[in-house]
C-alpha positions in Angstrom: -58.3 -15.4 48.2 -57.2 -15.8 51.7 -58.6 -12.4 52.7 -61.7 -13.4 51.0 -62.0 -16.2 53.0 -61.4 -14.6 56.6 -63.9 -12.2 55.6 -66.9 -15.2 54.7 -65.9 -16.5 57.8 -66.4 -13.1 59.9 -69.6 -12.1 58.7 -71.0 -16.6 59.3 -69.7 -15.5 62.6 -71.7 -12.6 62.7 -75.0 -13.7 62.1 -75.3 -15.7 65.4 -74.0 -12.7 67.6 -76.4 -10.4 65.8 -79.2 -10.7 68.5 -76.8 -9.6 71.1 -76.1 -6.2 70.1 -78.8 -3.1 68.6 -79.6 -3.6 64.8 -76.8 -2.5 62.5 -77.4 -1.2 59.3 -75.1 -0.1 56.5 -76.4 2.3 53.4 -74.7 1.0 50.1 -74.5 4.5 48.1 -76.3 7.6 48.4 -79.6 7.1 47.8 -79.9 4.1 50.6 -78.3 6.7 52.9 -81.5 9.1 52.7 -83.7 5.9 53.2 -81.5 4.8 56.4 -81.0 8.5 57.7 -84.9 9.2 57.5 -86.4 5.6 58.6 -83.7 4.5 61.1 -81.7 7.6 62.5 -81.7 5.9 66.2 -79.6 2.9 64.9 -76.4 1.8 65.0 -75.9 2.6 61.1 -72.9 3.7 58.7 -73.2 5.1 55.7 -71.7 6.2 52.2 -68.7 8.3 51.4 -71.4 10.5 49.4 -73.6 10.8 52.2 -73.1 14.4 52.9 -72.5 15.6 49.4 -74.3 18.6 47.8 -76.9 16.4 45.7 -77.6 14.5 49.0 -81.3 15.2 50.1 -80.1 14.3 54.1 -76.9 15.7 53.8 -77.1 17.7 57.0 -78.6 14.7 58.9 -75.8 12.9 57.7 -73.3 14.6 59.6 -71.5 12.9 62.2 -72.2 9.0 61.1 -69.9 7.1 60.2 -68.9 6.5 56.6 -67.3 3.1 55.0 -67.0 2.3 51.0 -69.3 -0.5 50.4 -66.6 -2.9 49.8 -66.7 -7.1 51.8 -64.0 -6.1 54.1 -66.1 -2.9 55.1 -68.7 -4.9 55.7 -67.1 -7.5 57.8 -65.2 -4.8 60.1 -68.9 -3.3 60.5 -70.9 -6.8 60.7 -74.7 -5.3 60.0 -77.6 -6.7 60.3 -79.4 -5.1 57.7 -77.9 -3.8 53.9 -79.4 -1.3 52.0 -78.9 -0.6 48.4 -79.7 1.3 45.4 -76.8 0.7 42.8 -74.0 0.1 45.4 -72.2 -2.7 46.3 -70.0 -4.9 44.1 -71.4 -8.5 42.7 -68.7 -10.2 45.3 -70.2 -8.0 48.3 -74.0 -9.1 47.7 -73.3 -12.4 46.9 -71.8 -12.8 50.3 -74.1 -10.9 52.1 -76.8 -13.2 50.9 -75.0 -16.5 51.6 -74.3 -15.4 55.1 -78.1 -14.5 55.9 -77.6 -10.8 56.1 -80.5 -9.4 55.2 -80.4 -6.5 52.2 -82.8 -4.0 51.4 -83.3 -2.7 47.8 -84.1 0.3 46.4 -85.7 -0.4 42.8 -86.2 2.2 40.0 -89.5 3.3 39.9 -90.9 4.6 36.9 -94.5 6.3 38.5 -95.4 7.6 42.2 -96.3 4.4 43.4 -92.9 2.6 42.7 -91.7 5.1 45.5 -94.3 4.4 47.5 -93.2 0.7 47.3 -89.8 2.0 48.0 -90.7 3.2 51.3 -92.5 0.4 52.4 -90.3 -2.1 51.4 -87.3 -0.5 53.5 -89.5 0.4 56.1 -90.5 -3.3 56.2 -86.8 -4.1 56.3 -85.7 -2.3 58.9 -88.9 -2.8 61.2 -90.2 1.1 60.9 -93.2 0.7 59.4 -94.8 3.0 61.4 -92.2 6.0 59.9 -92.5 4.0 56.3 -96.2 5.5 56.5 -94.9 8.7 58.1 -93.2 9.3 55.3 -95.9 8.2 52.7 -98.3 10.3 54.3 -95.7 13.4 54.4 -95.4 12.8 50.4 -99.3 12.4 50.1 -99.9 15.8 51.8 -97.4 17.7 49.6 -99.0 15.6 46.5 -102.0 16.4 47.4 -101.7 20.7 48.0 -99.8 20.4 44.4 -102.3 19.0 42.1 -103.7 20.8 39.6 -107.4 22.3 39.3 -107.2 21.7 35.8 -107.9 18.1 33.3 -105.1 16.7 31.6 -106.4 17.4 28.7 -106.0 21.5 29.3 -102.7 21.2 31.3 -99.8 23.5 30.0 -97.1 21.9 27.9 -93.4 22.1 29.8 -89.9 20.1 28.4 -87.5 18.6 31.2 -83.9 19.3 30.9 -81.2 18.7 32.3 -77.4 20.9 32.5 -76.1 17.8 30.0 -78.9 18.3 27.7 -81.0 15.4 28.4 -84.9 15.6 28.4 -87.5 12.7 29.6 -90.3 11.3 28.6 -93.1 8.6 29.1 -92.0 5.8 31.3 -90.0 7.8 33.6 -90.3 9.4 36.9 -89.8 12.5 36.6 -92.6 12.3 33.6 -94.9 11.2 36.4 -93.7 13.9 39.0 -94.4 16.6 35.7 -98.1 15.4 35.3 -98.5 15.8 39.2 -97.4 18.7 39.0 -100.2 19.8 36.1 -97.6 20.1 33.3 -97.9 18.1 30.1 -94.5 16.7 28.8 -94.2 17.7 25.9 -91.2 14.6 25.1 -92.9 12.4 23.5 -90.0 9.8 23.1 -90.5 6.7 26.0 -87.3 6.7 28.2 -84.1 9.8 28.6 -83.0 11.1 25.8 -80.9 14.2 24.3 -82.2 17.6 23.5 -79.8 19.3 20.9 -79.3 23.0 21.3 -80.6 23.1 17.6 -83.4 21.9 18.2 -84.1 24.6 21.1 -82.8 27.4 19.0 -85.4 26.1 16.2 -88.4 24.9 18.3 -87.8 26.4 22.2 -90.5 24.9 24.7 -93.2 27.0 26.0 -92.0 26.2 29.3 -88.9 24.4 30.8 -88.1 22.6 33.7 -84.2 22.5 34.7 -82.8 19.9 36.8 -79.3 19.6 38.1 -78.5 23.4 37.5 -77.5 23.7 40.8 -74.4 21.2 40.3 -72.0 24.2 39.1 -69.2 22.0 38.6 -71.1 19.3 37.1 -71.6 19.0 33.2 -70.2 22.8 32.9 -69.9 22.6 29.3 -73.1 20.5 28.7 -75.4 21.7 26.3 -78.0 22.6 28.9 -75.8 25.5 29.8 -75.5 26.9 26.4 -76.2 30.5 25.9 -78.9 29.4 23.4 -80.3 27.3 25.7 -80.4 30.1 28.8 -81.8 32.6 26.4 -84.7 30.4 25.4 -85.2 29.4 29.0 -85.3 33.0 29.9 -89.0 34.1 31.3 -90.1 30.4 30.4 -88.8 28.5 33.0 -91.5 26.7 35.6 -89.0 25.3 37.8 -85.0 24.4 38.9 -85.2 21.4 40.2 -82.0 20.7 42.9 -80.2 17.5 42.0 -80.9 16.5 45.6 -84.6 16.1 44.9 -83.6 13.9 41.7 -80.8 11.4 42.6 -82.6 9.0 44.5 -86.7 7.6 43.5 -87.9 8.7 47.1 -90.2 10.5 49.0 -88.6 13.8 48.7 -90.1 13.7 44.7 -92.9 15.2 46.0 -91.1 18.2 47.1 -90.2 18.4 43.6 -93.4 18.5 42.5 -94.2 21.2 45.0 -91.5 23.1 43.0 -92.8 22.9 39.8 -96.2 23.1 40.6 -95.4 27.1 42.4 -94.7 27.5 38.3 -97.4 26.4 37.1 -99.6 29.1 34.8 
């Protein structure tokens, strides 16, 4: 409790020497780390322990910032400014934050295009870039834009999403909306993520597939996306492989996937 205390007391003290010094910011998890990295690279900022892993978008940008676990105490040795989030950061660490006037940033799950687009502006807006928010809304508008398809909905060819732990989505999700950007219909009709059973590959395989997080060797190595059924029915049908990089986080960078699939399309 005591240490809890000091630490309220640091980051009240904080707040009114925040003026005097450059804007500190402090990335939560991974995800805020690609927002922070692309929309504020000239400011004092620290990041995540992940920020340089493989499935990080940045990851080369990242190199040479600082890193701190988002715990209280990190965030009273750094004192920011500005906090952003996707999932990171403990109940105790926001709650604090907030009471002390620090201001925090937060990356919600979007479901379509436009929730990243919100994304973007609403960090942007936070950390006073809104002239790179729309930099970076434009740059995912162009790549949009050179990937959609000549042809209706209607007459678009049928593709399944899966995933190396043999989960599929459908309707209601992002990577549904990047799909139909891309001119693929999904051809999950189940709302939400979901399992695909090897069985039901074996039975039924897609016409087409598109495989994220194959790239993550060590990551679901025995999931059913990586069973030898499953390869052999992907085999000559797959439209895309999808890094985990460009699926970890609901930013900008989801239009490169859809660049990716889109080079597969029939």
């Amino acid at each position: 409790m005591k240490r809890i205390c000091v630490a309220l007391a640091a980051l009240a003290f904080s707040s009114s020497v925040a003026e005097a010094r450059p804007l500190r910011i402090m990335a939560l998890d991974q995800c805020a780390d690609q927002y922070v990295l692309a929309l504020a690279p000239d400011a004092d900022i620290v990041l995540s322990p992940r920020a340089d892993d493989p499935d990080a978008w940045l990851r080369q940008q990242a190199v040479g910032h600082r890193r701190l676990r988002p715990t209280l105490e990190a965030a009273v040795g750094f004192q920011p400014d500005v906090v952003v989030r996707y999932w990171g950061g403990e109940p105790r660490l926001l709650t604090a934050l907030a009471q002390r006037g620090v201001k925090v940033a937060t990356i919600e799950d979007a479901v379509d295009l436009n929730g990243v687009r919100r994304n973007i502006q609403t960090v942007a807006r936070d950390l006073d870039q809104i002239q790179r928010g729309r930099a970076l809304e434009r740059q995912m508008d162009g790549k949009l834009a050179k990937a959609a398809p000549v042809k209706r909905a209607a007459e678009a060819s049928g593709a399944v999403y899966l995933t190396s732990g043999g989960f599929t989505a459908g309707p209601g999700t992002l990577i549904d909306a990047m799909m139909r950007a891309a001119g693929f219909r999904n051809l999950t009709a189940a709302p939400g993520f979901g399992a695909l059973s090897v069985e039901r590959i074996a039975m039924n395989p897609p016409v087409r597939f598109v495989l994220g997080f194959f790239d993550q060797l060590r990551a679901d190595l025995r999931g059913p996306g990586r069973h030898p059924v499953v390869a052999r029915a992907a085999e000559g049908r797959t439209a895309a492989r999808l890094p985990a990089a460009t699926l970890t986080c609901p930013a900008w960078f989801a239009a490169d996937a859809v660049e990716m699939m889109a080079k597969g399309r029939p």
